[in-house]
GUTIPA-295298 format. One record per residue (C-alpha): residue number from 1; chain; x, y, z. Coordinates in steps of 0.25 Angstrom, whole numbers. Layout:
{dofi NUM; 'A'; {X; Y; Z}}
...
REM end
This chain:
{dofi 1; 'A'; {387; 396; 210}}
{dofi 2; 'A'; {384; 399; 193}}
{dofi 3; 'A'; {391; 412; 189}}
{dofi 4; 'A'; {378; 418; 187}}
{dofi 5; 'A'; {375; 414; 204}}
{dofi 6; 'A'; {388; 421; 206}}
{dofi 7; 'A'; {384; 435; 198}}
{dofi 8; 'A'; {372; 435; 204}}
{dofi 9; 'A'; {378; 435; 219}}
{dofi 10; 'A'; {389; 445; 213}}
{dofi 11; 'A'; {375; 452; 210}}
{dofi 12; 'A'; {367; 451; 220}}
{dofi 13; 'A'; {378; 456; 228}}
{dofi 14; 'A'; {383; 467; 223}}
{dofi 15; 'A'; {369; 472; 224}}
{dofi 16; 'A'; {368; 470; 238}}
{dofi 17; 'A'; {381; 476; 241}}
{dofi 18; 'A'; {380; 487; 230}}
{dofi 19; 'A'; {366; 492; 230}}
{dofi 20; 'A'; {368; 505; 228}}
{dofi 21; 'A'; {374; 516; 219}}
{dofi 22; 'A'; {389; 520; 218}}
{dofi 23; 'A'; {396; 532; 210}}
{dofi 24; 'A'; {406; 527; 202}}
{dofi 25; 'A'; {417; 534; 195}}
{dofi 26; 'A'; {423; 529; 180}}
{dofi 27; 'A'; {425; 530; 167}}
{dofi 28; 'A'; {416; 529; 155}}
{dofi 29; 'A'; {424; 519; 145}}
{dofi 30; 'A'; {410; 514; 137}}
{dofi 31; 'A'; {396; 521; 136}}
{dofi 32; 'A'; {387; 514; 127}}
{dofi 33; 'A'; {372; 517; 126}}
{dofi 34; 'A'; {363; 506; 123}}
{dofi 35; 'A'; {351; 506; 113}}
{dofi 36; 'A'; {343; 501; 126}}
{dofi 37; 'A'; {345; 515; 131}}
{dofi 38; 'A'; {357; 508; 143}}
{dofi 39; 'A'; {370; 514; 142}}
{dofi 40; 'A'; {380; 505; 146}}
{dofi 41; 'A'; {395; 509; 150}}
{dofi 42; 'A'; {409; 503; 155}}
{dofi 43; 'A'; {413; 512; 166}}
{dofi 44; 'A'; {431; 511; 168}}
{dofi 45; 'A'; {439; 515; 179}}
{dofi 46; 'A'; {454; 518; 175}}
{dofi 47; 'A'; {467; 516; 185}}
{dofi 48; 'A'; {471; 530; 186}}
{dofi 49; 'A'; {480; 537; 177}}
{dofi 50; 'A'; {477; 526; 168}}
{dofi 51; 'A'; {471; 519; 157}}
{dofi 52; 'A'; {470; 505; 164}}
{dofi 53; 'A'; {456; 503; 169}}
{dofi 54; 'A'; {454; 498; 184}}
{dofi 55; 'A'; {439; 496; 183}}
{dofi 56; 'A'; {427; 496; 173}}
{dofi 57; 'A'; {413; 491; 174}}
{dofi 58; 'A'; {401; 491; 166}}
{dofi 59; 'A'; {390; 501; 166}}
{dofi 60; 'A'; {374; 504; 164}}
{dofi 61; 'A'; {367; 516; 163}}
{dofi 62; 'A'; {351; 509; 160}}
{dofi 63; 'A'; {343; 517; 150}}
{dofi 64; 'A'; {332; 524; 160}}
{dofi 65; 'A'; {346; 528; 168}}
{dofi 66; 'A'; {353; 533; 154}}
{dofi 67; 'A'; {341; 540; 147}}
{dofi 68; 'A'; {343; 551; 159}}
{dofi 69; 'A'; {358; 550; 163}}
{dofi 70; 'A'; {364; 550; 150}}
{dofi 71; 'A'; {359; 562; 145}}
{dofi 72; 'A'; {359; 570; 158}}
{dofi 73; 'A'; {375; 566; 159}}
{dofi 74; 'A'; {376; 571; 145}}
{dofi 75; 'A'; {369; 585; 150}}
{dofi 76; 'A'; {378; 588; 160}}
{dofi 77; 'A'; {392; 584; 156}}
{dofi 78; 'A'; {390; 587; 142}}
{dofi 79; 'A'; {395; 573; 137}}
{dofi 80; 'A'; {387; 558; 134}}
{dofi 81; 'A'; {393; 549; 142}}
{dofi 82; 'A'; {403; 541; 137}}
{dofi 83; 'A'; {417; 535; 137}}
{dofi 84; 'A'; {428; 542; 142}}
{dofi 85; 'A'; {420; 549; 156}}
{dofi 86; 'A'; {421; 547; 169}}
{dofi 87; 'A'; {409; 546; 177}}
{dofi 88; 'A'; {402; 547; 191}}
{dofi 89; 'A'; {390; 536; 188}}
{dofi 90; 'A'; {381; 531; 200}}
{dofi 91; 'A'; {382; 516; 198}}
{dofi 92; 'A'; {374; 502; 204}}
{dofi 93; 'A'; {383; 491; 203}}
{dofi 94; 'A'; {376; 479; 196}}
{dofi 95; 'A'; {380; 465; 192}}
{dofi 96; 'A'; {373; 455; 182}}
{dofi 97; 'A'; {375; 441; 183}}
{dofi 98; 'A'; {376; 441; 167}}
{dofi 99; 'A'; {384; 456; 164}}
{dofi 100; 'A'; {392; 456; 176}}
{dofi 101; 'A'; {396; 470; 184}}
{dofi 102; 'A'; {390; 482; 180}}
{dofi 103; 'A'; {385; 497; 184}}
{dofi 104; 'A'; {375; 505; 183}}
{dofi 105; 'A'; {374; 517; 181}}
{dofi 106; 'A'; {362; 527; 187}}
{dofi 107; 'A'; {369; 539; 187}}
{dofi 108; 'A'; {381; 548; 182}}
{dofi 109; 'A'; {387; 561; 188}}
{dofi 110; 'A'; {389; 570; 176}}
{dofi 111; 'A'; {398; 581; 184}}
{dofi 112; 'A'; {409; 568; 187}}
{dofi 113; 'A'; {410; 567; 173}}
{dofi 114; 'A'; {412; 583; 170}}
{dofi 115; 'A'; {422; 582; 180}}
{dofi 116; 'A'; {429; 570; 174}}
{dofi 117; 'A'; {429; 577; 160}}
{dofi 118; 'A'; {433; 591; 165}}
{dofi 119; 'A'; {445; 584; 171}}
{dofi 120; 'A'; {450; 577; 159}}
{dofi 121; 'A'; {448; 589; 151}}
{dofi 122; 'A'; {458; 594; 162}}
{dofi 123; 'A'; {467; 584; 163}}
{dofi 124; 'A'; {470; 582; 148}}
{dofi 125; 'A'; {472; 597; 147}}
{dofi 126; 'A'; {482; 596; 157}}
{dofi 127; 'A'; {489; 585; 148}}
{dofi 128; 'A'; {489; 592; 137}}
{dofi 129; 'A'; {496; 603; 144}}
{dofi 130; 'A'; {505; 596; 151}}
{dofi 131; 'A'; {509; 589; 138}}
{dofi 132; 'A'; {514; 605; 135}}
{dofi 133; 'A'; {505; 602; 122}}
{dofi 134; 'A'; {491; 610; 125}}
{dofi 135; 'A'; {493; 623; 117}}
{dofi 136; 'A'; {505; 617; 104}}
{dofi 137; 'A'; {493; 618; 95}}
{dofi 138; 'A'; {491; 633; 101}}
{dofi 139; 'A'; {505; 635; 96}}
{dofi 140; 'A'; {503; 633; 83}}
{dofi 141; 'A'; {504; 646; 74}}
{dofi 142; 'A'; {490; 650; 71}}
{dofi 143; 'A'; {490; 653; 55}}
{dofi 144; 'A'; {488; 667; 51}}
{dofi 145; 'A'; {476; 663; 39}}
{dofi 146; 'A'; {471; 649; 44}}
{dofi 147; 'A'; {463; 644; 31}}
{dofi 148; 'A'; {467; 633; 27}}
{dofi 149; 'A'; {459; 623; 39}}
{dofi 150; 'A'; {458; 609; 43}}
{dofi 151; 'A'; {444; 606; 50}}
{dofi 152; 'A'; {444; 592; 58}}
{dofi 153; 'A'; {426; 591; 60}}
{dofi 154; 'A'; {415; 584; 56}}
{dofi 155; 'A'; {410; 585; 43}}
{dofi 156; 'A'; {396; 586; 46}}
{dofi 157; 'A'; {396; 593; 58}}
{dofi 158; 'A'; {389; 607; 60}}
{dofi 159; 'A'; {404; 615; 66}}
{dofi 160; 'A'; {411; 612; 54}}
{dofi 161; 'A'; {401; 615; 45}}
{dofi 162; 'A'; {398; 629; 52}}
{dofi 163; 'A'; {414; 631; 52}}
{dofi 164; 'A'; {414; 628; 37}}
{dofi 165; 'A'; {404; 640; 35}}
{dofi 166; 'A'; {407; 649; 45}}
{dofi 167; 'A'; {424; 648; 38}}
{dofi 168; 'A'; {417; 649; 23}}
{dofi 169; 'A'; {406; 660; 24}}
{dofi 170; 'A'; {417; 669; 31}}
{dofi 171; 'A'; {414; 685; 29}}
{dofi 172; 'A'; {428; 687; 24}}
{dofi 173; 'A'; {429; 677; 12}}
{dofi 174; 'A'; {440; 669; 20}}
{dofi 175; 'A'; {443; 655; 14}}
{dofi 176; 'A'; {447; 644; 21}}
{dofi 177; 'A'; {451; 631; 17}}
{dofi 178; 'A'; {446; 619; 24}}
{dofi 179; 'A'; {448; 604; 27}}
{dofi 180; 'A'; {440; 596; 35}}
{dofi 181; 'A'; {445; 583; 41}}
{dofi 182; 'A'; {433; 577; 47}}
{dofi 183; 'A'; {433; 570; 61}}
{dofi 184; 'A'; {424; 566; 73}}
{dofi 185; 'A'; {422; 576; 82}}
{dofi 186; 'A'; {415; 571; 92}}
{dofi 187; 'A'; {413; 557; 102}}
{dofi 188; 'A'; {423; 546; 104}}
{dofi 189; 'A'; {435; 545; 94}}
{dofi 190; 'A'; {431; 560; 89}}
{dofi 191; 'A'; {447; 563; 94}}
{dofi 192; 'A'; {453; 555; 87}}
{dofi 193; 'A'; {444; 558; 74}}
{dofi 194; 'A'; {449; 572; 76}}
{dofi 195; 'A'; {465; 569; 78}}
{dofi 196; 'A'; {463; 561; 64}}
{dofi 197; 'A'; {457; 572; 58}}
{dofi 198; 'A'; {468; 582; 63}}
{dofi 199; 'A'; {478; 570; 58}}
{dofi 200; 'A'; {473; 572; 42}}
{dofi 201; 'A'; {474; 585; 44}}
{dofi 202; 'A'; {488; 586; 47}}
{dofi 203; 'A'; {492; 576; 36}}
{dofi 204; 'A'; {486; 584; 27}}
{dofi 205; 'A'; {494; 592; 15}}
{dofi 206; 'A'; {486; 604; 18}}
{dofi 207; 'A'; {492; 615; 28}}
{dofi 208; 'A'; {480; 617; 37}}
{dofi 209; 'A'; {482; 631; 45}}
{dofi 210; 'A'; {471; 626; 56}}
{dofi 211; 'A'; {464; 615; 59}}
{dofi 212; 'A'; {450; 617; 64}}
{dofi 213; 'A'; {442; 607; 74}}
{dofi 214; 'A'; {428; 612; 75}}
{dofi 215; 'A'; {415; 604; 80}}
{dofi 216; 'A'; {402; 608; 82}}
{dofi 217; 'A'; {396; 609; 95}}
{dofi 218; 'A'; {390; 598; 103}}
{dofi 219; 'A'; {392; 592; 117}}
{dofi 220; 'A'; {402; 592; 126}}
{dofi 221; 'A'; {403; 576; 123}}
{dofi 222; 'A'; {405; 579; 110}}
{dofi 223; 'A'; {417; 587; 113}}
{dofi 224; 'A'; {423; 577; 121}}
{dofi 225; 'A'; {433; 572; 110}}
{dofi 226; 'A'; {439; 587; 109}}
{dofi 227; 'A'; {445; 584; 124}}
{dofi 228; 'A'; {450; 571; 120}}
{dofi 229; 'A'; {468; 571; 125}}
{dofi 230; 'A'; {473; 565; 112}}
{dofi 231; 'A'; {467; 575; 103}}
{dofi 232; 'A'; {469; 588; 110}}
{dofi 233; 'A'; {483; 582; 110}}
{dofi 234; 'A'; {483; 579; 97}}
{dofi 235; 'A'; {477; 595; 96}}
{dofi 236; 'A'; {490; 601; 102}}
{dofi 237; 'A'; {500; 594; 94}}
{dofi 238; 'A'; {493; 598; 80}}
{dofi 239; 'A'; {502; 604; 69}}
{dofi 240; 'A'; {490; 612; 66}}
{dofi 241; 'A'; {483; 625; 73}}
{dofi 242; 'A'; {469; 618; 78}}
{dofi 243; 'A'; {456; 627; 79}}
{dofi 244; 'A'; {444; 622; 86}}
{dofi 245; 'A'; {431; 625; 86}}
{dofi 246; 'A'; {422; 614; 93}}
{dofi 247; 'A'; {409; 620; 96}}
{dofi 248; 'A'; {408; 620; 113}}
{dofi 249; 'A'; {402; 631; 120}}
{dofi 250; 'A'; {411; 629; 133}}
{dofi 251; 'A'; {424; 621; 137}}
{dofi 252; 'A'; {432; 620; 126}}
{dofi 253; 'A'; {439; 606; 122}}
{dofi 254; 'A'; {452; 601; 126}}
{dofi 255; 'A'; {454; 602; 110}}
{dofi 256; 'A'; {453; 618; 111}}
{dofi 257; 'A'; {464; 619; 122}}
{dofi 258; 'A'; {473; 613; 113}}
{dofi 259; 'A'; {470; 619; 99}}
{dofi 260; 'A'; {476; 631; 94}}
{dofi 261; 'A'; {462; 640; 93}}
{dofi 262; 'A'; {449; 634; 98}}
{dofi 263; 'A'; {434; 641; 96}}
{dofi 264; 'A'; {420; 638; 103}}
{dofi 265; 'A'; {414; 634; 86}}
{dofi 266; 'A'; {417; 630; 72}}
{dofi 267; 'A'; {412; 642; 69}}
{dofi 268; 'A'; {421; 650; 79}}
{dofi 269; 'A'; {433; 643; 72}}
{dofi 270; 'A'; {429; 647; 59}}
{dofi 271; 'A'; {428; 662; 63}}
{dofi 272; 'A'; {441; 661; 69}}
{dofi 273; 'A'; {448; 655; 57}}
{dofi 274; 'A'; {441; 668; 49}}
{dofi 275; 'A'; {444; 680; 62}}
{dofi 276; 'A'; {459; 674; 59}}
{dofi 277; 'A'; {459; 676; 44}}
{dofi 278; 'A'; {451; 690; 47}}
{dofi 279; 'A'; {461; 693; 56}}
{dofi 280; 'A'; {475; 691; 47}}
{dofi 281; 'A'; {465; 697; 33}}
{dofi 282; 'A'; {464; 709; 42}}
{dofi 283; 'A'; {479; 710; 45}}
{dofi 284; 'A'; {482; 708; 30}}
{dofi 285; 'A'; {472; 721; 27}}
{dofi 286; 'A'; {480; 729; 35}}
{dofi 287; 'A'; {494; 725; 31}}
{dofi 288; 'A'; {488; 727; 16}}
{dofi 289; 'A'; {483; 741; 19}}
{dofi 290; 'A'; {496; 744; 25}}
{dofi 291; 'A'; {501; 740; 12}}
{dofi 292; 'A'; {493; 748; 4}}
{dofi 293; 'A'; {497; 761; 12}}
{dofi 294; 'A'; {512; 758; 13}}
{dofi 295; 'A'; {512; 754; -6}}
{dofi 296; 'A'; {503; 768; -7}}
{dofi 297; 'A'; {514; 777; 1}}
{dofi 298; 'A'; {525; 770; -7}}
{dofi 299; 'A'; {518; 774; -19}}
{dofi 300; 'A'; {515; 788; -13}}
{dofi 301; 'A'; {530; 790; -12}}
{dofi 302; 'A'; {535; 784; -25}}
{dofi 303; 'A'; {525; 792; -32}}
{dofi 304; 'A'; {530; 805; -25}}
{dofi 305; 'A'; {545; 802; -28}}
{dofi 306; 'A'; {539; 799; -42}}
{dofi 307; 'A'; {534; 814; -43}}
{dofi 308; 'A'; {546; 820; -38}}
{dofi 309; 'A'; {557; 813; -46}}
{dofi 310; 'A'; {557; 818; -57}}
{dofi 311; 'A'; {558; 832; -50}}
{dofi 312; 'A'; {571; 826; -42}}
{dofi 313; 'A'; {575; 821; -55}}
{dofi 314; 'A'; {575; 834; -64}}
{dofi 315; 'A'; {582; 840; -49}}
{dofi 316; 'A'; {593; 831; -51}}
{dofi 317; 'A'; {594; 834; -67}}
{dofi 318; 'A'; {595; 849; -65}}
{dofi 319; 'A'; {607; 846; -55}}
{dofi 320; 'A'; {614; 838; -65}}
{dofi 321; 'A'; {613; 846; -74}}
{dofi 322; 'A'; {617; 859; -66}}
{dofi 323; 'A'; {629; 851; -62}}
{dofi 324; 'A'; {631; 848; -75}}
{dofi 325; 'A'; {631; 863; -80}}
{dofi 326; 'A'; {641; 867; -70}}
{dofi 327; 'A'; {651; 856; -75}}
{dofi 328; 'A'; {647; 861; -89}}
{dofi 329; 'A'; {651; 876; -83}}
{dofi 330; 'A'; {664; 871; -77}}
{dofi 331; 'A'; {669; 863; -87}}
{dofi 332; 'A'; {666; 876; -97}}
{dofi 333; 'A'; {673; 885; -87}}
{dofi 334; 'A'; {685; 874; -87}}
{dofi 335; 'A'; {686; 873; -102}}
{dofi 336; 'A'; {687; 887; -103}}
{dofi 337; 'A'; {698; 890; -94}}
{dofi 338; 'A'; {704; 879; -101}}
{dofi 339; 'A'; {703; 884; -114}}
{dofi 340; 'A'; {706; 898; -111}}
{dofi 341; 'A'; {720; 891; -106}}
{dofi 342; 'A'; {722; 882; -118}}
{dofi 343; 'A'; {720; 893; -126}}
{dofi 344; 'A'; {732; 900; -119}}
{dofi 345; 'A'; {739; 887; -122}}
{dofi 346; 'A'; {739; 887; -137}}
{dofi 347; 'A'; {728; 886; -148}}
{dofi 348; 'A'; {733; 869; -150}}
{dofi 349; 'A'; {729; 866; -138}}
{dofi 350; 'A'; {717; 874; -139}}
{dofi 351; 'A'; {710; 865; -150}}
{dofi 352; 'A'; {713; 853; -142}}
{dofi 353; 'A'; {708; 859; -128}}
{dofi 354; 'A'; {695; 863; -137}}
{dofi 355; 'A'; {693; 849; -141}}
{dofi 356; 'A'; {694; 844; -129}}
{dofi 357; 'A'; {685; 854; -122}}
{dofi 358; 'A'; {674; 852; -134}}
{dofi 359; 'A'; {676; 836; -130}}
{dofi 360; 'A'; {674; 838; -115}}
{dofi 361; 'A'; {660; 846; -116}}
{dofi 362; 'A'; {655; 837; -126}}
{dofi 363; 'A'; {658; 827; -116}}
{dofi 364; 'A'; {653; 835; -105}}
{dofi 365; 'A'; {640; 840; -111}}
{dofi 366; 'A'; {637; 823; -116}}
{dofi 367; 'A'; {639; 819; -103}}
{dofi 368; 'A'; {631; 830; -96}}
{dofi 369; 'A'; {619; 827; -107}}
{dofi 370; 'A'; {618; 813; -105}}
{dofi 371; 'A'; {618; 815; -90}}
{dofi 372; 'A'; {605; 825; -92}}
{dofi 373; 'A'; {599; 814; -103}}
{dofi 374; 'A'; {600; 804; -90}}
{dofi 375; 'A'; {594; 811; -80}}
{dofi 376; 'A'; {583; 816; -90}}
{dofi 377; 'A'; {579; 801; -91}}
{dofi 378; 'A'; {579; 798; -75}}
{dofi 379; 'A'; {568; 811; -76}}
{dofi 380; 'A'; {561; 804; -89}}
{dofi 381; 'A'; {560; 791; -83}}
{dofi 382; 'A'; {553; 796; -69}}
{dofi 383; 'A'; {542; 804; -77}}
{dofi 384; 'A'; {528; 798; -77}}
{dofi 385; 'A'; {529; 796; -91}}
{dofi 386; 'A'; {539; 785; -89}}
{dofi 387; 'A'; {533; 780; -77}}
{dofi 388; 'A'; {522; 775; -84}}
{dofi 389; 'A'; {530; 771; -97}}
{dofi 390; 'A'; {536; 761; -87}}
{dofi 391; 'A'; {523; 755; -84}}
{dofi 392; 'A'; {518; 761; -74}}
{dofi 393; 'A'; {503; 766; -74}}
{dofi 394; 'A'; {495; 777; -66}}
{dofi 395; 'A'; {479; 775; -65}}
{dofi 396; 'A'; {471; 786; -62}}
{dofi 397; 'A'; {456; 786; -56}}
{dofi 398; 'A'; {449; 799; -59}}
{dofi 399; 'A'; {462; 806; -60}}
{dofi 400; 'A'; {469; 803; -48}}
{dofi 401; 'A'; {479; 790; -48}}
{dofi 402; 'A'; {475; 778; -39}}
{dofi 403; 'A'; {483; 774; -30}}
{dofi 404; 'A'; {474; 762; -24}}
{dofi 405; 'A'; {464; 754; -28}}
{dofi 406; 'A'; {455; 761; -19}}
{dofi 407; 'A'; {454; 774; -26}}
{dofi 408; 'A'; {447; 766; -37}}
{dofi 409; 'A'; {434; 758; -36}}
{dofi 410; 'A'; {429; 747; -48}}
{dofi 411; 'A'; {424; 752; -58}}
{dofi 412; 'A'; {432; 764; -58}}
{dofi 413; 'A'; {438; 770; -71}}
{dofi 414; 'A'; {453; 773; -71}}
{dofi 415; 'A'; {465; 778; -79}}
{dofi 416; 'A'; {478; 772; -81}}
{dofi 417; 'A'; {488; 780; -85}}
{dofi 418; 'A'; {501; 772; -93}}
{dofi 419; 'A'; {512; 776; -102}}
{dofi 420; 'A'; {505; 778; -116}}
{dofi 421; 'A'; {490; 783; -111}}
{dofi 422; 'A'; {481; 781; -101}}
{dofi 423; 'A'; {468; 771; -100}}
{dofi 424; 'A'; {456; 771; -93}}
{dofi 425; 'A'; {452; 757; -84}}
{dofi 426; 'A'; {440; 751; -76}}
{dofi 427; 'A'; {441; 748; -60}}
{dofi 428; 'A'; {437; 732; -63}}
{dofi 429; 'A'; {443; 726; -50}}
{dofi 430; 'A'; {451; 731; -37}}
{dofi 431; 'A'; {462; 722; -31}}
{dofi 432; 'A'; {470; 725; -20}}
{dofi 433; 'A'; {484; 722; -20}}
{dofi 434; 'A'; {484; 711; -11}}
{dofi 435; 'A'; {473; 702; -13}}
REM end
């Protein structure tokens, strides 16, 4: 028989021993639809625990069976099909004597195929965990002021414009420096798009605190590429703390698991980039107020030890010189019973003991002198007078000295008093110390 006698019995047969429908479990490995409205498929079966394949056949969905099934699949799993899922298709087995063995398909049972990707959700979860490599990026110290951020998005897209501007227009006049390093964030190779993009990212020179993944919403197809192994690997061993935000309203992405913060939106992330700066800005007020209070009682105290030295100090000089007087007296009483006894002595050594004596309280009243002149300029040198010779300054607002910039508003007229005079000044600007 002719080739084409021997398809058509191969034919004829298998629809006489086939006629019916059978449910058939594989693998997606092509899906292309046709401008004739046909979608045709190759459907692959792999050895288990393997890559090798151990069976594949072609497949057709006709256009009067696609323009109904493929939307309804899409409807109820959240995803187009496409390569990469299993399926539970209703097949007829058909042969042409030009196009060889084929399917076709008349129907596909979308909770198969939820099943299948719930379990490969599952199943590379548990790899990542066994690994022991599921939370490394968690570990990663989270910076005290992220501001400086690398954003891997599209360009174009409506979740990074909305980030942009939710980060800029901020209430409290935070600025952030950004970078963005485009990349495909959705459909096939949108993984790989992403690892390239956090590739530039780490070789460039800037020090990035965070790196910021965000996408807009959009269906659960489109998220596919955020459960994809190798870049929720990639995620965990980043250098980086990773913050994501990409847009999905219920199960979060395999990508979330793994980075060190995840958020439901772009414009979540953003806010949570500003609640952290918000958070350590009102840290910082409080130490600064503490500050404040802590220089103020210093002051406080050095001012009263100011206003009571001088009173110690003229305390300490009346001392001295009491001591001083009582020398003074003793060495008078001395010298008189010395003389009294030298006079007994003889009149020679009279003059010679009356030099000496003269001598002595010269001596005596010199040195006692210089020590009163001393401590007469350690008092002269704590007055105010020479507080404010040393360049030091008191400002006064309507009498009373300020102590804070708070006592005195803009505008204000003050007076500041130096040295030599005093002078009048405008309030133009206040600054506190530490901005």
């Amino acid at each position: 028989m002719t080739l084409q006698e021997l398809n058509q019995l191969v034919r004829n047969n298998l629809r006489q021993f086939m006629p019916g429908t059978y449910w058939v479990q594989a693998e997606v490995s092509e899906c292309k639809e046709h401008f004739s409205g046909h979608c045709y498929l190759e459907l692959i079966q792999k050895k288990e625990g393997q890559d090798a394949l151990c069976a594949k056949a072609r497949a057709t969905i006709w256009a009067n069976t696609w323009q109904s099934l493929g939307p309804s699949f899409a409807q109820q799993t959240g995803t187009r099909l496409a390569s990469g899922l299993q399926i539970l298709a209703e097949v007829t087995v058909d042969f042409h004597e030009l196009y060889g063995f084929s399917l076709v398909i008349r129907d596909i049972d979308p909770s198969y195929t939820l099943g299948n990707q719930a379990m490969r959700r599952r199943e590379i979860l548990k790899r990542l965990e066994n690994e022991g490599v599921i939370d490394q990026n968690k570990e990663l110290v989270w910076p005290e002021l992220p501001r400086c951020l690398a954003i891997v998005s599209s360009p174009g897209a409506a979740g990074y414009q909305d980030f942009m501007r939710q980060l800029t227009d901020n209430d409290y006049g935070f600025v952030f420096h950004t970078a963005l390093f485009p990349a495909t964030m959705q459909g096939q190779g949108a993984a790989s798009s992403i690892i390239a993009a956090l590739d530039n990212i780490v070789e460039n020179t800037v020090p990035f605190d965070v790196v910021v993944i965000i996408r807009g919403g959009g269906a659960v197809a489109d998220l596919g590429c955020f459960d994809d192994y190798d870049l929720c690997y990639y995620a965990t061993q980043y250098p980086i703390p990773l913050l994501t935000g990409l847009g999905h309203d219920k199960d979060n992405a395999i990508l979330d698991r793994v980075a060190h913060m995840s958020v439901k939106t772009p414009t979540a992330a953003a806010e949570y980039l500003i609640d952290t700066l918000l958070d350590k800005a009102g840290e910082l007020d409080d130490k600064a107020d503490r500050l404040v209070r802590r220089a103020n009682q210093i002051l406080e105290n050095e001012k009263l030890n100011l206003h009571t030295m001088p009173g110690r100090v003229v305390n300490r000089v009346q001392d001295r010189l009491m001591h001083a007087k009582l020398k003074v007296e003793s060495a008078k009483s001395g010298l008189k019973e010395q003389a009294i006894h030298a006079l007994t002595q003889g009149r020679q050594q009279n003059t010679l003991f009356a030099s000496r004596l003269s001598m002595a309280c010269r001596t005596t009243f010199a040195h006692e002198t210089m020590q009163i002149r001393l401590f007469e300029q350690s008092v002269n040198s704590f007055s105010p007078s020479k507080m404010l010779e040393r360049g030091f300054s008191l400002t006064l607002h309507q009498g009373k000295a300020l102590r804070s910039i708070k006592e005195v508003e803009e505008g204000s007229i003050v007076e500041t008093r130096v040295a030599d005079g005093r002078f009048t000044s405008v309030v133009h600007t206040k600054q506190p110390n530490n901005e």
